[in-house]
ZADO-1210 file (C-alpha; in nm, 4 decimals, padded with zeros to 6 digits):
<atoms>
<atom x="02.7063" y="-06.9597" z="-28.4483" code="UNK" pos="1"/>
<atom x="02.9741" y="-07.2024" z="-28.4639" code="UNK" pos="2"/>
<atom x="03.2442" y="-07.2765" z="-28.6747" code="UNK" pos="3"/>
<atom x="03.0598" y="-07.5752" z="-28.9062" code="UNK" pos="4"/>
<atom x="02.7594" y="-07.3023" z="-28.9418" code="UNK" pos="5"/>
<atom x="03.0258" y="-06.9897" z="-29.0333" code="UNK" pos="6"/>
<atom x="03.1776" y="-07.2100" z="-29.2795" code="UNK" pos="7"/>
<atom x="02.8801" y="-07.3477" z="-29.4152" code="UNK" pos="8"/>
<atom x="02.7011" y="-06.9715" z="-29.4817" code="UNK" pos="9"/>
<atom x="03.0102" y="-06.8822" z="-29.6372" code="UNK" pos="10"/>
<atom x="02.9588" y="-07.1684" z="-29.8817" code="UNK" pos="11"/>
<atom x="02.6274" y="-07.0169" z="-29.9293" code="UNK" pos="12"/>
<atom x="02.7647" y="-06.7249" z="-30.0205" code="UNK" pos="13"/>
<atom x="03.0646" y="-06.8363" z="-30.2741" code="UNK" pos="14"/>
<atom x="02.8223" y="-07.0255" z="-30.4469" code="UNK" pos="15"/>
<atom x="02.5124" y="-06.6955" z="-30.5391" code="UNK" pos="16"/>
<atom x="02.8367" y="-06.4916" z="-30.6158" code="UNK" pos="17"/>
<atom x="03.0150" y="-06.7716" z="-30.8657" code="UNK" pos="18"/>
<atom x="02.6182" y="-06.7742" z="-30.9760" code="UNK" pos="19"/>
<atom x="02.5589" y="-06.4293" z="-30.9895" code="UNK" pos="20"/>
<atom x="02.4679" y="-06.3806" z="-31.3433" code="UNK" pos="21"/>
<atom x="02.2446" y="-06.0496" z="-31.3300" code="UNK" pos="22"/>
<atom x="02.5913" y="-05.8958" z="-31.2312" code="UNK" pos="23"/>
<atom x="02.7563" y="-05.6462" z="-31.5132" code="UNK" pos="24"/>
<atom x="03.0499" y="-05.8005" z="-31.4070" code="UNK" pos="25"/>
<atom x="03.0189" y="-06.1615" z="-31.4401" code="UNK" pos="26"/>
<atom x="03.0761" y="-06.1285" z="-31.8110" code="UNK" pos="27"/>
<atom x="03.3749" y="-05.9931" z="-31.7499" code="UNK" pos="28"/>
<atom x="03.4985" y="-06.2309" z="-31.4902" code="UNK" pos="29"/>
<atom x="03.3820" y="-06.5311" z="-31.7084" code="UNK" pos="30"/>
<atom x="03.5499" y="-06.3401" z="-32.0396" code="UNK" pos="31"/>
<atom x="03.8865" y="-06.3779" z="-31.8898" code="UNK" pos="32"/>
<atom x="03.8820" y="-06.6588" z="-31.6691" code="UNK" pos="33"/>
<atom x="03.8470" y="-06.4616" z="-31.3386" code="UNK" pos="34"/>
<atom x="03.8007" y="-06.6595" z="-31.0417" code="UNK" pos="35"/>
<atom x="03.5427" y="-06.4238" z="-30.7832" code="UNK" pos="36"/>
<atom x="03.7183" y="-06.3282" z="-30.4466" code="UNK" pos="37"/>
<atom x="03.5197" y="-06.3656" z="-30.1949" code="UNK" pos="38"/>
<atom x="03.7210" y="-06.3389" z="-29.8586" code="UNK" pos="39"/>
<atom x="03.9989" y="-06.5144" z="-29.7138" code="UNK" pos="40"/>
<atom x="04.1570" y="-06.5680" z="-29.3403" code="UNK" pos="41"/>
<atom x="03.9242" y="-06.6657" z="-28.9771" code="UNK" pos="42"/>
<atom x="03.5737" y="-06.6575" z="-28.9277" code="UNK" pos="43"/>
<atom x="03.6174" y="-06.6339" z="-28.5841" code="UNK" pos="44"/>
<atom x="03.8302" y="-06.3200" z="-28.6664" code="UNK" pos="45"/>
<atom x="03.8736" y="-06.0399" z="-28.4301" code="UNK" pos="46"/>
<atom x="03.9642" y="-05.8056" z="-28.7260" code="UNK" pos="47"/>
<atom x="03.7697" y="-05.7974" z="-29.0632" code="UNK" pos="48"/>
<atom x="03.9642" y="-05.6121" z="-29.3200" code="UNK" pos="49"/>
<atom x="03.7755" y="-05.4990" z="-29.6172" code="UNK" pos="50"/>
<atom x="03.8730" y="-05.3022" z="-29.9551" code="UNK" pos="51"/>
<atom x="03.6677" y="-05.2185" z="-30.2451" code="UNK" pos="52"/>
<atom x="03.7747" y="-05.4494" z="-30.5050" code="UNK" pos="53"/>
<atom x="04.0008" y="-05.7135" z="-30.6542" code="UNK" pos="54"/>
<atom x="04.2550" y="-05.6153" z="-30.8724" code="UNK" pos="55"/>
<atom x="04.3981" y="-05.8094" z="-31.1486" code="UNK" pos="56"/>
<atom x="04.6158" y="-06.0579" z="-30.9797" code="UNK" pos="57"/>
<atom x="04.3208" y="-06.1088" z="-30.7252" code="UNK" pos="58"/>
<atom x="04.0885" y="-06.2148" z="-30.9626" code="UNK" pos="59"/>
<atom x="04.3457" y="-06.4359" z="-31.1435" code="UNK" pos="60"/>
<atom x="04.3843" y="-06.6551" z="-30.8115" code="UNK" pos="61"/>
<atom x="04.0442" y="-06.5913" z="-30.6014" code="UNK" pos="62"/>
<atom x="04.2723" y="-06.4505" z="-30.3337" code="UNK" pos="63"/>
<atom x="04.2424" y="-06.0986" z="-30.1661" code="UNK" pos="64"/>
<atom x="04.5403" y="-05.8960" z="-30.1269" code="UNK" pos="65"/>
<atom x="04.7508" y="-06.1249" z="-30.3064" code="UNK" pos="66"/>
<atom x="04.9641" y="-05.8785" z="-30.5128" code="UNK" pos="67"/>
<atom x="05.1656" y="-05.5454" z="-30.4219" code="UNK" pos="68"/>
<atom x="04.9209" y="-05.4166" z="-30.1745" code="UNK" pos="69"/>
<atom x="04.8947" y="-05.7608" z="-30.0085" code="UNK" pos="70"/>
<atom x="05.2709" y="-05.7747" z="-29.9460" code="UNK" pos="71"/>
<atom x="05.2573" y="-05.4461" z="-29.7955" code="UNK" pos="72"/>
<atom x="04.9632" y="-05.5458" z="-29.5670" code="UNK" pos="73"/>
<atom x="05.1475" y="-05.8626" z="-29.4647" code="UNK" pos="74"/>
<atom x="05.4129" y="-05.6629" z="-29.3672" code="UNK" pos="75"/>
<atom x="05.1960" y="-05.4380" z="-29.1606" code="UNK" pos="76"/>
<atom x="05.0307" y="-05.7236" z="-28.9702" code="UNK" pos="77"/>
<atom x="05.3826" y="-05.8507" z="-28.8951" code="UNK" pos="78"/>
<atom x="05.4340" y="-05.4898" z="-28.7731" code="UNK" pos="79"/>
<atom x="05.1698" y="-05.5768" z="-28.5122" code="UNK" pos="80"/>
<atom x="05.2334" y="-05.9428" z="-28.4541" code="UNK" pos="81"/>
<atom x="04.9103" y="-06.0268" z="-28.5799" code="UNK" pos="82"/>
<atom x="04.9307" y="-06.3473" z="-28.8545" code="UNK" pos="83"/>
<atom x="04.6813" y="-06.3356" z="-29.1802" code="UNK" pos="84"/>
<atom x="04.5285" y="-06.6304" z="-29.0742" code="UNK" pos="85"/>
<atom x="04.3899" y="-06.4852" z="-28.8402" code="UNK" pos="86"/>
<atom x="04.2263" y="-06.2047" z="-28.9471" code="UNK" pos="87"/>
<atom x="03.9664" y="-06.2238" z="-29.2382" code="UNK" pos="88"/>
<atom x="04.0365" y="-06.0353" z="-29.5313" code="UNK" pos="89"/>
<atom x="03.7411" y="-05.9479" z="-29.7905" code="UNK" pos="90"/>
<atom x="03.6195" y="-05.6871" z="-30.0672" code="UNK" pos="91"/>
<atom x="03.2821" y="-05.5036" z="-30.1203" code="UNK" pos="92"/>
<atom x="03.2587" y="-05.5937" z="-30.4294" code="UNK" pos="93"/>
<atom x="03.3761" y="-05.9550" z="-30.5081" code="UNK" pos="94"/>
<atom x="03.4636" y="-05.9187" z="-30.8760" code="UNK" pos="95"/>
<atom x="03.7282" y="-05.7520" z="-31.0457" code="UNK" pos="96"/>
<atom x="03.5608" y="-05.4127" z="-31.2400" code="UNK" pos="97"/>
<atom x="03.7833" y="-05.3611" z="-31.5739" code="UNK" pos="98"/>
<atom x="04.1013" y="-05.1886" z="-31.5622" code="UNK" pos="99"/>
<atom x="04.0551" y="-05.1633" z="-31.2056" code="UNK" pos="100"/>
<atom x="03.8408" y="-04.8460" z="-31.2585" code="UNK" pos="101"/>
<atom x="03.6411" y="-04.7404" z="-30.9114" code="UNK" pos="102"/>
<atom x="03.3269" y="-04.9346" z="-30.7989" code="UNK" pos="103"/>
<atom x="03.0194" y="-04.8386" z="-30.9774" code="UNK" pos="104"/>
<atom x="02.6833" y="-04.7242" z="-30.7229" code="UNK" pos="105"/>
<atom x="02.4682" y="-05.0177" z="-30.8788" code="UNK" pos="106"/>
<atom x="02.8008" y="-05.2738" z="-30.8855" code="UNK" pos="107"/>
<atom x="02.8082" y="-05.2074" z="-30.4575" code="UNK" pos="108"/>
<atom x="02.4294" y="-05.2358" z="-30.4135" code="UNK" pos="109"/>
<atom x="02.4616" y="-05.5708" z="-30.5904" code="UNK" pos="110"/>
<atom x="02.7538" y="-05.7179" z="-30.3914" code="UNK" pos="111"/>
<atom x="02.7505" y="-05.5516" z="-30.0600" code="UNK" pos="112"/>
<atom x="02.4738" y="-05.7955" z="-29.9308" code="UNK" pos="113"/>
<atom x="02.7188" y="-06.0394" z="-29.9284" code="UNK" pos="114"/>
<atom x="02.9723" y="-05.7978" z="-29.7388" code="UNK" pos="115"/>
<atom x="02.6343" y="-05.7275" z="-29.5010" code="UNK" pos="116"/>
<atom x="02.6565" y="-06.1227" z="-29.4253" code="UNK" pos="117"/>
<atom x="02.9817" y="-06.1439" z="-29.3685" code="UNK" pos="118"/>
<atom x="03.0230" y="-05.9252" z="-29.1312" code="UNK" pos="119"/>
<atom x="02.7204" y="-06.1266" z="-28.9377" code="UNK" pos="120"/>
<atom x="02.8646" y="-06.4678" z="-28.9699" code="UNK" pos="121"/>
<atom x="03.2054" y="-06.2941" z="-28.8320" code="UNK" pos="122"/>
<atom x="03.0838" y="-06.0532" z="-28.5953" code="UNK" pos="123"/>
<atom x="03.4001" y="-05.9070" z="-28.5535" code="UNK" pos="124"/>
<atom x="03.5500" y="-05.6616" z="-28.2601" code="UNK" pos="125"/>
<atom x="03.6946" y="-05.3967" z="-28.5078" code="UNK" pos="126"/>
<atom x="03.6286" y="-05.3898" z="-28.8855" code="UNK" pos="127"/>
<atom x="03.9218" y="-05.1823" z="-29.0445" code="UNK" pos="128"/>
<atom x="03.7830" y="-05.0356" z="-29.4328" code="UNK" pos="129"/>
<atom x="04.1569" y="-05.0051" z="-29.6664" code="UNK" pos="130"/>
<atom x="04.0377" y="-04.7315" z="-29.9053" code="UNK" pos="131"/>
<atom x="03.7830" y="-04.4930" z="-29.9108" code="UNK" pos="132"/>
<atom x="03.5048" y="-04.6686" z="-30.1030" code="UNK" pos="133"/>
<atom x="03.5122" y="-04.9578" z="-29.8057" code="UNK" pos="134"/>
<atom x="03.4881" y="-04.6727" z="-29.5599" code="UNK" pos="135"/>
<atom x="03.2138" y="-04.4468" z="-29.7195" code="UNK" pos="136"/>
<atom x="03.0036" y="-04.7853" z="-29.7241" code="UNK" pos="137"/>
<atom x="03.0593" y="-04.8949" z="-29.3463" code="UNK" pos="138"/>
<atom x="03.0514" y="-04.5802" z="-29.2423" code="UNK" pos="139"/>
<atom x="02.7090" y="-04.5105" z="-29.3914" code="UNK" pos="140"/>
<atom x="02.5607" y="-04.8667" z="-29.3132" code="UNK" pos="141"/>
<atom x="02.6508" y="-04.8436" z="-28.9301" code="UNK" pos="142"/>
<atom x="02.4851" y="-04.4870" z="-28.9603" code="UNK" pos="143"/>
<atom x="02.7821" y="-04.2643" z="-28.9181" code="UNK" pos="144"/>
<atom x="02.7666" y="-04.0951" z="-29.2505" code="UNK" pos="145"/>
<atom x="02.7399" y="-03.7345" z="-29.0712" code="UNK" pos="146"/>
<atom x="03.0985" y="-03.8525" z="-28.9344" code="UNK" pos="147"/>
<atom x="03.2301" y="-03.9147" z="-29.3000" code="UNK" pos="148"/>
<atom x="03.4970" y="-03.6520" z="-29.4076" code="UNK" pos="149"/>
<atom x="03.8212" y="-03.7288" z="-29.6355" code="UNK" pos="150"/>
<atom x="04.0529" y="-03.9676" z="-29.5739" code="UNK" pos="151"/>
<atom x="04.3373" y="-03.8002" z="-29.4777" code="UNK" pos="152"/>
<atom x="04.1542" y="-03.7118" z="-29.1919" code="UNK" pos="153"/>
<atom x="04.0039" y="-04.0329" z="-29.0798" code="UNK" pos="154"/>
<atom x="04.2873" y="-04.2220" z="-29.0954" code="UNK" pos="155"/>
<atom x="04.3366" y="-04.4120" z="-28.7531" code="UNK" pos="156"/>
<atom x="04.0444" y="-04.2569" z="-28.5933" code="UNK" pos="157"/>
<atom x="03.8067" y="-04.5091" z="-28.3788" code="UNK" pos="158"/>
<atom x="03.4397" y="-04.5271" z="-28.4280" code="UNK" pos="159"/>
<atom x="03.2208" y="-04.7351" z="-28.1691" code="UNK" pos="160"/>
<atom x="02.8814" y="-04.8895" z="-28.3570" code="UNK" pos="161"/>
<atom x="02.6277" y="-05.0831" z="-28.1275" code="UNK" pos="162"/>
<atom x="02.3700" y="-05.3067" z="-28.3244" code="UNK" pos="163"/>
<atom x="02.0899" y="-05.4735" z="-28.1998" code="UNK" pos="164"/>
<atom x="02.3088" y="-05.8005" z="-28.2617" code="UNK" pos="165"/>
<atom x="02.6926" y="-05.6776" z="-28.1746" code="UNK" pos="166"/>
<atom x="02.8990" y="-05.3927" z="-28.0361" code="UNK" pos="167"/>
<atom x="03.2313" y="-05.3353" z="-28.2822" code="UNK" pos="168"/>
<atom x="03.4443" y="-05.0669" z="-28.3406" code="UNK" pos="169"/>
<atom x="03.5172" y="-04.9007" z="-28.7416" code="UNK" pos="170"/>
<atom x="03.8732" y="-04.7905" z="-28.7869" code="UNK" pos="171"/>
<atom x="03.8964" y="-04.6499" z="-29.1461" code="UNK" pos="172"/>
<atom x="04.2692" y="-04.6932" z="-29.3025" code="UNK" pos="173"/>
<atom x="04.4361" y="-04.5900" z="-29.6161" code="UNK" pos="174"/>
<atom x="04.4658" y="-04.8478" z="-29.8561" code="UNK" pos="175"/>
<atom x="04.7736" y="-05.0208" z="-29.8792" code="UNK" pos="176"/>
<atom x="04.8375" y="-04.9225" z="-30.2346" code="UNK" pos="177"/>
<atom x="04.9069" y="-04.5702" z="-30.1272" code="UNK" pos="178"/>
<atom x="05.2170" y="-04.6521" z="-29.9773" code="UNK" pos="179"/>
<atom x="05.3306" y="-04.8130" z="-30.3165" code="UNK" pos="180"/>
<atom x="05.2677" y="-04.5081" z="-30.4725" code="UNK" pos="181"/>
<atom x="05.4439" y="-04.2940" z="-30.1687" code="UNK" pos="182"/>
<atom x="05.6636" y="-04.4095" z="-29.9444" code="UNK" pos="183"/>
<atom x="05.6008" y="-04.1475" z="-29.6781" code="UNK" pos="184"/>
<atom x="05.2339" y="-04.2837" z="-29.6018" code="UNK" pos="185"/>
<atom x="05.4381" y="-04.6301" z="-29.4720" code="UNK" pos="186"/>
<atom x="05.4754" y="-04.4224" z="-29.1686" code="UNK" pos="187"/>
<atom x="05.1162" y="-04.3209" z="-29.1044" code="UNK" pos="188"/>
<atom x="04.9580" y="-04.6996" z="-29.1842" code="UNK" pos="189"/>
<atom x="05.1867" y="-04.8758" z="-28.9156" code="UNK" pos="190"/>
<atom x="05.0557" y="-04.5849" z="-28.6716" code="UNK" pos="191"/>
<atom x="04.7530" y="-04.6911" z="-28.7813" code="UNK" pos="192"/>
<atom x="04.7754" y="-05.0631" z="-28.7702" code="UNK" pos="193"/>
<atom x="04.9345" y="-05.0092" z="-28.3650" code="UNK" pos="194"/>
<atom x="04.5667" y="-04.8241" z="-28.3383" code="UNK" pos="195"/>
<atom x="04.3869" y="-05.1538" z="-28.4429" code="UNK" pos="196"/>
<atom x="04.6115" y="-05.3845" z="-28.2125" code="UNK" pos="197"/>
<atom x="04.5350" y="-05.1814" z="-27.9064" code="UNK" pos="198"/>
<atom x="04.1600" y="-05.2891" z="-27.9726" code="UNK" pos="199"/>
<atom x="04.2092" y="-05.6032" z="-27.9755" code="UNK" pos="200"/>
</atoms>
């Protein structure tokens, strides 16, 4: 696929999300004036980051990562060298849920189609999940779900996945968030982030 046909299916896909009205959560977005976020950065990325859902300042601009946790991931892909353009940066679910409560089972069935073609049009080399909603998702998609444990023992690990259509790796992270909360986990996500730029 090249680049006019990545950007044009990602068109495809903004547009049935802005349209999505069957979604719970389209009231909500259209309530307050939320913008969807549907994914930012390369489509010819080596590394697709994705997190569970916008928060508040996300859906206020239609930008991923674009508050507290953002800065911190900025800083970690400067920790690596690695600029945001060119990674891609996306959410399972692609609207904000209210008060940034966790994704709901029927709210991820809904959206993460639209993560399932994004990670075609992209085909990355490593997909890195920030949280562990993202993970438990990929994880279970790429049929690894007998691999799934918690977090804080996932963290960093490498996962190889072989489809019919690509070979890619899974590196599950902590979400940037938790080092807002805690400084010591600052530590253990740039160990993590060197993990992803040796793959790549």
């Amino acid at each position: 696929m090249n680049s006019e046909e990545k950007k044009e299916k990602m068109k495809e896909i903004r547009d049935e999300v802005v349209n999505l009205k069957k979604s719970p959560l389209y009231h909500y977005r259209t309530e307050h004036n939320y913008y969807p976020v549907i994914g930012q950065g390369s489509h010819d990325a080596n590394i697709m980051f994705i997190g569970e859902a916008p928060g508040e300042n996300e859906a206020k601009t239609g930008v991923p990562f674009c508050g507290a946790s953002g800065k911190f991931l900025d800083e970690l892909l400067d920790h690596i060298n690695i600029s945001r353009e060119k990674v891609y940066i996306t959410n399972v679910l692609k609207d904000r849920p209210p008060g940034n409560r966790d994704p709901l089972a029927n709210e991820i069935g809904m959206y993460a189609p639209f993560l399932d073609r994004q990670i075609e049009i992209i085909g990355p080399k490593v997909i890195a999940t920030l949280g562990r909603f993202a993970m438990n998702y990929i994880m279970e998609k790429f049929g690894l779900k007998d691999q799934i444990t918690k977090i804080t023992e996932m963290h960093g690990k490498v996962f190889d996945v072989d489809t019919p259509t690509h070979s890619f790796k899974i590196v599950p992270l902590y979400h940037p968030a938790v080092a807002i909360y805690n400084a010591n986990n600052k530590d253990e996500l740039k160990k993590d982030f060197e993990v992803l730029k040796s793959l790549v």
